[in-house]
Structures are given as C-alpha cells and as structure tokens.
C-alpha positions in Angstrom: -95.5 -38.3 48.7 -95.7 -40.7 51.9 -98.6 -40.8 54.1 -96.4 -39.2 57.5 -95.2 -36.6 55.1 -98.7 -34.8 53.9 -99.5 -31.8 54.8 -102.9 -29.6 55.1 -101.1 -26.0 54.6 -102.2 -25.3 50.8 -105.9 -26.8 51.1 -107.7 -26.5 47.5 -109.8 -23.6 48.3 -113.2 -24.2 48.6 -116.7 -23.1 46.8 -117.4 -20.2 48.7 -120.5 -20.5 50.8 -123.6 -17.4 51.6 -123.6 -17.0 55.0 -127.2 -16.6 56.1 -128.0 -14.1 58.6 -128.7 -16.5 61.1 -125.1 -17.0 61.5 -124.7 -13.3 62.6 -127.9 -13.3 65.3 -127.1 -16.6 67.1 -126.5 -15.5 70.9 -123.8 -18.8 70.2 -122.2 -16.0 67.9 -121.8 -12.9 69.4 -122.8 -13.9 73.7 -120.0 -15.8 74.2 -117.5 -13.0 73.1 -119.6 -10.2 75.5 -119.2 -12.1 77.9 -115.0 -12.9 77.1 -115.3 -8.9 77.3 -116.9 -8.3 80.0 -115.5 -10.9 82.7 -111.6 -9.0 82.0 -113.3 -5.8 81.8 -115.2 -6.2 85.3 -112.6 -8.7 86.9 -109.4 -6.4 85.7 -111.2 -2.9 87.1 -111.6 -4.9 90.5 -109.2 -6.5 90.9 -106.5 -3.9 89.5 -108.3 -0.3 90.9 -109.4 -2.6 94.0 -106.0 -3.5 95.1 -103.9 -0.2 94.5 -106.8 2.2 95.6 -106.0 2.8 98.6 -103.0 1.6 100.1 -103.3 4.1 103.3 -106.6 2.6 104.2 -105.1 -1.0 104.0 -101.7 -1.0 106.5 -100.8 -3.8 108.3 -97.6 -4.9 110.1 -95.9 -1.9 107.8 -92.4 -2.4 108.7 -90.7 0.7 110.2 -88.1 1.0 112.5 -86.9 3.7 115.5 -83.4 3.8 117.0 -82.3 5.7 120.2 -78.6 6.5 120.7 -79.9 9.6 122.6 -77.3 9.1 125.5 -80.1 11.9 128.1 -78.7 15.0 129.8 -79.1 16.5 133.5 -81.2 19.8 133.8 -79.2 22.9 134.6 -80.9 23.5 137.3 -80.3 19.9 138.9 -82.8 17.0 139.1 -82.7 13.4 137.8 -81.0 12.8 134.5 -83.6 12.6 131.7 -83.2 10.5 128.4 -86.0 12.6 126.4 -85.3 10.0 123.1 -86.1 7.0 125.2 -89.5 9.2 125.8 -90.0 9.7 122.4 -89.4 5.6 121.6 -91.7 4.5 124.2 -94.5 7.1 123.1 -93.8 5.9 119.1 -93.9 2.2 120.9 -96.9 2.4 122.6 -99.4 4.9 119.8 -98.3 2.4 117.1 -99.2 -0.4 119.4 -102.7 0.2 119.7 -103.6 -1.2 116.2 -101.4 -3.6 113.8 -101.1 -1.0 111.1 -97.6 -0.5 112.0 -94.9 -2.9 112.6 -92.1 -0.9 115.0 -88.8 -2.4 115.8 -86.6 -0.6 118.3 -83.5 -1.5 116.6 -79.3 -0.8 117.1 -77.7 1.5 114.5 -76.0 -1.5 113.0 -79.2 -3.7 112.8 -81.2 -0.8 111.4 -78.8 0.3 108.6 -78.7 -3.7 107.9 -82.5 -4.3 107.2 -82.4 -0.5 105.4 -79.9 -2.2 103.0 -81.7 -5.7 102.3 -85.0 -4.0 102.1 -86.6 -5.0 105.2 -88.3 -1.9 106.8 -89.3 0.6 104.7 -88.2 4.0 107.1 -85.7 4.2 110.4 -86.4 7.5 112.6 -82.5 7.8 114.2 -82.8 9.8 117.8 -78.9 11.4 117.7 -76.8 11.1 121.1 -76.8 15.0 122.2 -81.1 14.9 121.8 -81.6 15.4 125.1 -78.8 17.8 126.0 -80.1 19.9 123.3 -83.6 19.7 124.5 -82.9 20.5 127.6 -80.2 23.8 126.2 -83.0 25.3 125.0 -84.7 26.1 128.1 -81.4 27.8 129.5 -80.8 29.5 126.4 -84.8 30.7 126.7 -84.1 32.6 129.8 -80.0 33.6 129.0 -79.7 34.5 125.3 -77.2 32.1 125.0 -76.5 30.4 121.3 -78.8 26.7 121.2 -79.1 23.8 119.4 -82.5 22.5 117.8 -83.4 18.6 119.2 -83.0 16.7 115.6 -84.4 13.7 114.3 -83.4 12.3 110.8 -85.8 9.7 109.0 -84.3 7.5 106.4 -86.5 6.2 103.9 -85.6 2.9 101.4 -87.1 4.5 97.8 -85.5 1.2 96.5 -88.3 -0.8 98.3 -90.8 1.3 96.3 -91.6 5.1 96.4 -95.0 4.5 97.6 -93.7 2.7 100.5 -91.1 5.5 101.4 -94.0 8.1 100.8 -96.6 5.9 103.5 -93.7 5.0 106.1 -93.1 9.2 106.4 -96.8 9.8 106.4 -96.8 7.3 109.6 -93.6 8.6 110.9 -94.8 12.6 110.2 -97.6 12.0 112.3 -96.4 10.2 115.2 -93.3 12.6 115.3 -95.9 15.3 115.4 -97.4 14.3 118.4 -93.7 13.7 120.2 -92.7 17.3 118.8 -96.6 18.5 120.6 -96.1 16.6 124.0 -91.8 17.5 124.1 -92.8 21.2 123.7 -95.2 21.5 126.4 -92.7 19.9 128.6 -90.0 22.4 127.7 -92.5 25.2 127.9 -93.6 24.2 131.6 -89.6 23.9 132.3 -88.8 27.0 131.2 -91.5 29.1 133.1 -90.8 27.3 136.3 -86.8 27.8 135.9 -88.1 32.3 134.5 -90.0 32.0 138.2 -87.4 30.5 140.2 -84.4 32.7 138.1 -86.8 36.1 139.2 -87.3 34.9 142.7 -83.5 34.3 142.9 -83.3 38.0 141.1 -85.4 39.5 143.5 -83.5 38.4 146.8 -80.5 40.0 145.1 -82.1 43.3 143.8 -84.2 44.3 146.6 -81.5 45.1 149.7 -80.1 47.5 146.6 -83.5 49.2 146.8 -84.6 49.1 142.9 -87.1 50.2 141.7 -89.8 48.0 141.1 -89.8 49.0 137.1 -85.8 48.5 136.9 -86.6 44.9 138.8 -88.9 43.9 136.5 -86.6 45.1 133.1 -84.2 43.4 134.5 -86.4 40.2 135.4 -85.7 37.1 133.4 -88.1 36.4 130.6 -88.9 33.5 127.7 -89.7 35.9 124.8 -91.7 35.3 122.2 -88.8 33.4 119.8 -87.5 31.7 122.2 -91.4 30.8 123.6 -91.9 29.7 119.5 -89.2 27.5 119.9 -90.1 25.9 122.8 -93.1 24.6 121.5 -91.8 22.9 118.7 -88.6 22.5 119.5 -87.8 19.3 117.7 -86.5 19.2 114.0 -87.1 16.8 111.5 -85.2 15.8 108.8 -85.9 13.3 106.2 -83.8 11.8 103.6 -83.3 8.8 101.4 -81.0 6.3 102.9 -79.7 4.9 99.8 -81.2 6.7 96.5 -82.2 4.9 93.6 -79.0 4.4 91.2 -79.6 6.8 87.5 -81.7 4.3 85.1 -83.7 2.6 88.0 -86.7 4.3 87.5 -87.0 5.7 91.1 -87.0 2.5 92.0 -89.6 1.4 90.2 -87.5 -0.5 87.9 -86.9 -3.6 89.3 -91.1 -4.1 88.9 -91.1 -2.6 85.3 -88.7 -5.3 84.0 -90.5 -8.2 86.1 -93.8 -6.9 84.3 -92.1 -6.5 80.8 -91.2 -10.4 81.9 -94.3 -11.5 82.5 -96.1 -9.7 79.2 -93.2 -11.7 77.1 -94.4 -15.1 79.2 -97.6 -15.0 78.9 -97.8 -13.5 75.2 -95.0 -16.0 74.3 -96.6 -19.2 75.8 -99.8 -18.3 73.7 -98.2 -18.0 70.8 -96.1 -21.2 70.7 -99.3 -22.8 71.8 -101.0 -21.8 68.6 -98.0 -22.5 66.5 -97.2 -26.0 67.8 -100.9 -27.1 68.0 -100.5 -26.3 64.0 -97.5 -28.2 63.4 -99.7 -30.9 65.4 -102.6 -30.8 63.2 -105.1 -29.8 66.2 -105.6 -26.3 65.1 -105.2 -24.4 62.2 -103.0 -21.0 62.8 -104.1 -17.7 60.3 -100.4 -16.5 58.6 -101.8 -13.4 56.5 -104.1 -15.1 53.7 -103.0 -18.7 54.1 -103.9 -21.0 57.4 -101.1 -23.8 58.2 -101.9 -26.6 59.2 -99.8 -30.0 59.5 -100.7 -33.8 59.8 -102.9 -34.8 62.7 -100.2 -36.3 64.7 -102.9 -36.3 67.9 -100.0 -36.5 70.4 -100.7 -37.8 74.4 -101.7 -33.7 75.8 -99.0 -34.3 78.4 -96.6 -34.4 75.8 -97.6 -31.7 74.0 -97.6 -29.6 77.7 -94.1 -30.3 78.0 -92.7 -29.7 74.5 -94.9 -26.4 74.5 -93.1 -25.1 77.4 -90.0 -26.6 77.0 -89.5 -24.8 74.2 -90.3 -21.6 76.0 -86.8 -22.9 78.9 -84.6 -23.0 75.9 -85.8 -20.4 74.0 -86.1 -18.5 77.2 -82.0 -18.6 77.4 -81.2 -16.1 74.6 -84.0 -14.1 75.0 -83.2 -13.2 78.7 -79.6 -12.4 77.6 -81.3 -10.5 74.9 -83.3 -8.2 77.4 -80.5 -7.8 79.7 -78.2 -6.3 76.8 -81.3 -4.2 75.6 -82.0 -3.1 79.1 -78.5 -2.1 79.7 -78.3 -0.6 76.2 -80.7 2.0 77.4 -79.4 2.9 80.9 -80.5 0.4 82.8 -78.0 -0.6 85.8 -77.4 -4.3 86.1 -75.1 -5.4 88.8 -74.5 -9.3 89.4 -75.1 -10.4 85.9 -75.3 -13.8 86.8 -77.5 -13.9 89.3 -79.9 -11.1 87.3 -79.9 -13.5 84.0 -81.0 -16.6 86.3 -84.1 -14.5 87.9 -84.8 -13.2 84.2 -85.1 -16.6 82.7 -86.5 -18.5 85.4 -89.1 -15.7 85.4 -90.2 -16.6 81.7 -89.8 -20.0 82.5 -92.5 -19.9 85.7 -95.0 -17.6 83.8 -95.0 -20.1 81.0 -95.4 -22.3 83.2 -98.3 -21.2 84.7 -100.1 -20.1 81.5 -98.7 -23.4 79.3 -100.7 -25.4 82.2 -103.9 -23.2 82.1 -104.3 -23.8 78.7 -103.8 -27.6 78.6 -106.2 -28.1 81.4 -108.7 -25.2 80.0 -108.8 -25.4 76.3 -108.9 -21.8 75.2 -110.3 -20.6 78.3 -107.1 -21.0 79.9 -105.8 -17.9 78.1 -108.3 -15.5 79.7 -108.5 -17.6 83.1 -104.4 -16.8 82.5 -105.2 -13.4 82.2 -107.3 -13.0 85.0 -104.9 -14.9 87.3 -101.4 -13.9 86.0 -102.2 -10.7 85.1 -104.9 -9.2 86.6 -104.6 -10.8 90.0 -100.9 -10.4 90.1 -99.7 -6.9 89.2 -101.5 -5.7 92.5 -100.1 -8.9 94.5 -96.6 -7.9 93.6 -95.6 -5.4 96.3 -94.3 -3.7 93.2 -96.5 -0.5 93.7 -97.8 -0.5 96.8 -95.9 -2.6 99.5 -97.7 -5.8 100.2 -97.9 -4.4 103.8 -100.3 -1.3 102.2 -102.7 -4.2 100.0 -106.2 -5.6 101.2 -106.3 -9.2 102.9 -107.0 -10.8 99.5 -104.1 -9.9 97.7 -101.6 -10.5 100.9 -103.3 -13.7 100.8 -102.4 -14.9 97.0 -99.5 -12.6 96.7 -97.9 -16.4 97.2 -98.7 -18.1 95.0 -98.3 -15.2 91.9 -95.4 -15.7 89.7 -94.9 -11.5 89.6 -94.8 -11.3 93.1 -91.6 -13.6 93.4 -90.2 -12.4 90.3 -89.9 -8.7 91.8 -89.2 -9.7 94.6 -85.8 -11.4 93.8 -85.6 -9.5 90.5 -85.7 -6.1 92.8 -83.3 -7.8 95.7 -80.7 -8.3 92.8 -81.0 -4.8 91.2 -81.2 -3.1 94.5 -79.9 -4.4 97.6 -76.8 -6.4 96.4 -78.3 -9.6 95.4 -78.3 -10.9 99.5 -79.9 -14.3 99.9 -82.4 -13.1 102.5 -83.0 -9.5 100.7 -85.5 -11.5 98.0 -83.0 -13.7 96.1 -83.4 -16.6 97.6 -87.9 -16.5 98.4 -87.8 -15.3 94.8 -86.7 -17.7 93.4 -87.9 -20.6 95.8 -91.2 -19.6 95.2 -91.0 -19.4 91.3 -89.4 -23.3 91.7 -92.8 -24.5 93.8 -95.0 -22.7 91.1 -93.5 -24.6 88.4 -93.3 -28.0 90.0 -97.3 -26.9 91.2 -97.6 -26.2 87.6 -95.9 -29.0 85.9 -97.5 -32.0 88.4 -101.3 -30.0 87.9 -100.9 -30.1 84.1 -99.5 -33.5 83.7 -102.0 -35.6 86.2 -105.0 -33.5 84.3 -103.0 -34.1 80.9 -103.3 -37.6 81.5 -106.7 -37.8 83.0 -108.4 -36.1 80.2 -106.6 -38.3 77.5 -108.4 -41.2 79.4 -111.2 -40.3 79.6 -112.1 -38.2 76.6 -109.5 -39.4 74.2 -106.9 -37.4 72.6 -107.3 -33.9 71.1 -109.3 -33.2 67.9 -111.2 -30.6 66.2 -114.9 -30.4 66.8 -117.1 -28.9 64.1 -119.4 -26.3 64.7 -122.8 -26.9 63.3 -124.3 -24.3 61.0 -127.8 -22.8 62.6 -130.9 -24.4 61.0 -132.7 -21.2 59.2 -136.1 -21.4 58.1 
C-alpha cells in the first residue's frame, strides 16, 4: 500500500497497561475538569438569570408611542375651548421625561400604525377625536340625567416584538394613564359642582317669586349623585388590545427567537463536530466511533487552511439543512411567509455561528469550545432582545448585544416572520451585522492561523506524561 494512502484507523491493539492510582489523584486529572464545570456553571447562572431577572428594573429609551386626534370641545356652559387629549399628551410627555426609562414619541395615526407594523415601538396609547366632547358630556349629563359617553383611550400593544415587551409597555402605559384618569377626574369633579352651584342659583331666582317652599326648592335643586359623582372621578376608559396578533404556529410571538436559538444549537453543535471529524481525517486527533477510534495520515495541514475547509463545509452543508428546517418547521405549523428571504437568514445564520465557534476553536485549541459556549451561548441568548426587549436588559448586555450572532439572527429572522420582511423592520441590520461578524471572524482566525503556524509550527499531538509513582 503507498505511503499517502496508510491509515491509523485499525491500530494493532496494544498490551493493556495497570493504571496506578496516581493517575486517578493527580489535580492534572480531575482540577482541570472542576474547573471546565464550574466556569459554565457560575458564568451561565450570571450571565443568563443576570440578564432576564429583571427587565422592569432595567428600562431605558423603551420605545412607546402616544397619538392625539382628540379634536377638544367647548364647555356647555361657555368658556375657552379645551383639548383635554392634548392635556393628557403633554402630562405622559412631561412624567416620562423626568428619567430615560421611557422613550415617548408623539406620533400621527399613519406614522404610529407604521412603526406598530415594522416593530419599532412596542405600545401606541390612541386619544379618539370626540375625547374631549365626551369629557366634557359627562359633567352635563351629571347634573341632567341625560345618556353620556365614557372618555376612551385604546392601547395597542405589538406581541410580535415579544410578549414581555407588550406586557412592560402596558405596565408603563397603566400607570401613567392612571395618573391622567386621577388628575382628569378631579377636574370634572370641580366642573361639575361649580356648574350644580351656578344651575341652583339659576333655580333659585326662578323658584323663589313662586314662593316654594324651601324643602320643594331644595328636591328640586340640581344634584351630582353618587353614580354620576363615581363617574366623574374616573371618568376615562381604557382599553387595551393587540394591534396585530401573533399568526397560529408563532408561538405568541416567541417563535421567531425559538427558531434562531434551534439555529444557533445546530451551529455551534455542528461546527464542533466537523471539527472533531476533520481533525481525524487530518491525523491531528483521533475521534471515538463506538469501540474503534479513527484516525487518518498526519497530513499536518497550514491551521488556516484547515479554518476554512472546517467551516466551509458547514456554508454548503448549511444549504440543505436550512431548507431542511424550513420544511420541518412548516411541517408542524409553523408560518413561513417570504420563503426566500427566511431560507437566506436561516443559512446565513448557521453560516455566522460557525463562524464564530470554527474561529474560537482554531485560535483556542479546545478551549475555544467552552470560551464558544460562554460567548455564543451564554452571553447571547440574554443579548438577543428575544425575551426581554433589549430596551428592558442591563448596560452590559445592550452593550454586546452587537456583536452576538443571536441577536442579529432574531432580529432579521423575527422581521421576516413577523412584520413583512421590511428592510428597516430587522432584515436588513440582521443580516449586515451577521456579514461583519463573519468577516471579524474569518480575518481574526486567519491572521492568528497564520501567526501560530510561525511561530509554533504546525499542529501535532502532544503526549501526556504518565505521573512518576513511588
């Protein structure tokens, strides 16, 4: 058999060997693996329970938005005209201004329902145009028994930006429509008594040349009653509904993030597994298949080459399977709209993870598997907005949300599911950011790939020695 064509993969076996028990008690035998343990145990716990925690405690710039078609009304008893929704924006305006927990735009009903539909703002409060004329009819139906209207607000929430984020935006919006509902009914309430004093002053000019008695007068006097007092002091009603809800199969929205996740899993897990495969077929390491190990000729290949034939086998092999997970995923009820566009964020996602965890590896050894781990996994399930809006996470994570793959795979992967695959919805900084990770990827990997090949040599196995027993 020539020399190139030898192969390792049916090694004689060996005299067998008694392993002393200074093998087992060695801290090099059993610390180094504690410690493995312990670093994703202690990182993962912090980094995962740190992030998502507390998303209320964490707000910052939290995109909502208010619009006010409230066209105002004229008292019935005369005055200057009053636009009570304008009141009601200005008041949102200036408590949400006092910290940058809460990012409010005072938006048009067309520019509203557009950043609703590309997932820009997570709620809208809409202010209808009869507000204040119905505001203001409740203090003359108070004193006349006449038929009123309730004041209502609506509050659309997005659930496809994430149910947590629909569930914070009406926690903000609850409690700052509260506060409008608190200060609107003391003003009705201090209307309508002055308009019951002036209406019983007015009655008694009229009753008292008749010569009444005083009881009869005061029967007949105007008067709030208790409803109609009830009323006054909350007068507003809110109602709160989804603007668009999530399509059947979508997870409650969630979906979009599932599938990026399921993604990243088949990345990472895939890049390690071709990594151990081709380093056999490379004669660096030997890979465990049941009872037999495999292992080919040293071929000792430059480690930039073997960077970019490890991960480009994950881009072409990446093209079936994403058409494979699509068919699957639709197979079970999940909605896919834009098919095109939803296999190029699937593949490209596998293709940037791999990337990422390919590089790791070749610049780390083994070590790059946990370091991915840590970074990939750890650090970017909380950085990718796909639980708690990257509005709701602390400073850290909106700092390196950036530069994790998951968060620009959701995000374009959730802009195509969701809100109609629009360029400046997520499609288009999903998949821009994915390109700059793997050209950050590919450039890091190849100048260390080429520096440790000069200056160590290429790749080769290292024995372990055996620990010297007495």
């Amino acid at each position: 058999m020539p020399a190139h064509a030898s192969t390792e993969r049916f090694p004689q076996r060996e005299p067998e060997r008694a392993i002393s028990p200074g093998t087992f008690l060695s801290p090099r035998f059993w610390l180094l693996p504690l410690l493995v343990l312990l670093l994703l145990g202690g990182a993962g716990t912090a980094l995962y329970i740190g992030g998502l925690g507390s998303p209320g405690d964490h707000l910052r710039n939290f995109p909502l938005a208010v619009v006010n078609e409230d066209r105002g009304a004229t008292p019935a008893n005369g005055g200057s005209p009053q636009n009570l929704g304008q009141n009601i924006t200005d008041q949102m305006q200036q408590g949400f201004s006092e910290s940058d927990e809460i990012d409010l735009r005072v938006l048009s009903p067309d520019e509203a329902e557009e950043q609703l539909r590309k997932g820009q703002i997570h709620a809208a409060v809409v202010i209808p145009e009869s507000f204040s004329a119905d505001a203001l009819g409740l203090v003359t139906g108070a004193l006349s028994g006449a038929e009123v209207t309730r004041p209502s607000i609506t509050v659309y929430t997005n659930p496809q930006a994430g149910p947590l984020a629909s569930s914070l935006a009406t926690s903000a919006v609850d409690a700052a429509l509260e506060r409008a509902n608190t200060g609107l009914g003391e003003q009705l309430t201090s209307a309508a008594e002055a308009a019951q004093g002036e209406a019983r002053a007015e009655q008694q000019r009229e009753l008292t040349p008749l010569g009444l008695p005083e009881q009869v007068q005061q029967q007949l006097a105007p008067t709030v009653d208790g409803t109609a007092a009830d009323l006054l002091r909350g007068p507003i009603s809110v109602t709160t509904t989804a603007y668009e809800t999530p399509p059947e199969g979508a997870a409650l929205g969630m979906g979009a993030f599932f599938y990026s996740v399921l993604l990243m899993v088949v990345g990472v897990s895939g890049s390690v597994a071709i990594h151990f495969l081709v380093d056999s077929r490379l004669g660096v390491a030997p890979v465990e298949m049941g009872p037999r190990f495999a292992l080919g000729p040293r071929l000792q290949p430059a480690r930039w080459k073997t960077y970019l034939i490890k991960w480009g086998i994950v881009v072409l092999g990446a093209l079936p399977t994403a058409g494979l997970m699509m068919w699957v995923a639709s197979a079970v009820g999940m909605p896919i709209p834009h098919g095109g566009w939803f296999f190029l964020t699937t593949w490209l996602s596998i293709v940037t993870v791999s990337a990422v965890t390919t590089a790791l590896i070749t610049m780390f050894g083994s070590i790059g598997m946990v370091l991915s781990l840590i970074y990939v996994v750890f650090m970017g399930l909380p950085a990718a907005s796909g639980v708690v809006p990257l509005e709701a996470l602390p400073g850290f994570f909106r700092f390196i949300a950036p530069g994790e793959p998951l968060y620009h795979m959701t995000t374009a992967n959730r802009a195509v599911l969701y809100f109609d695959a629009q360029a400046d919805a997520g499609v288009q900084s999903g998949i821009v950011g994915m390109l700059l990770l793997i050209l950050i990827a590919v450039v890091v990997a190849m100048v260390f790939s080429v520096l440790y090949d000069r200056m160590f040599g290429r790749r080769r196995a290292e024995l372990v020695p055996e620990p010297v027993t007495s």
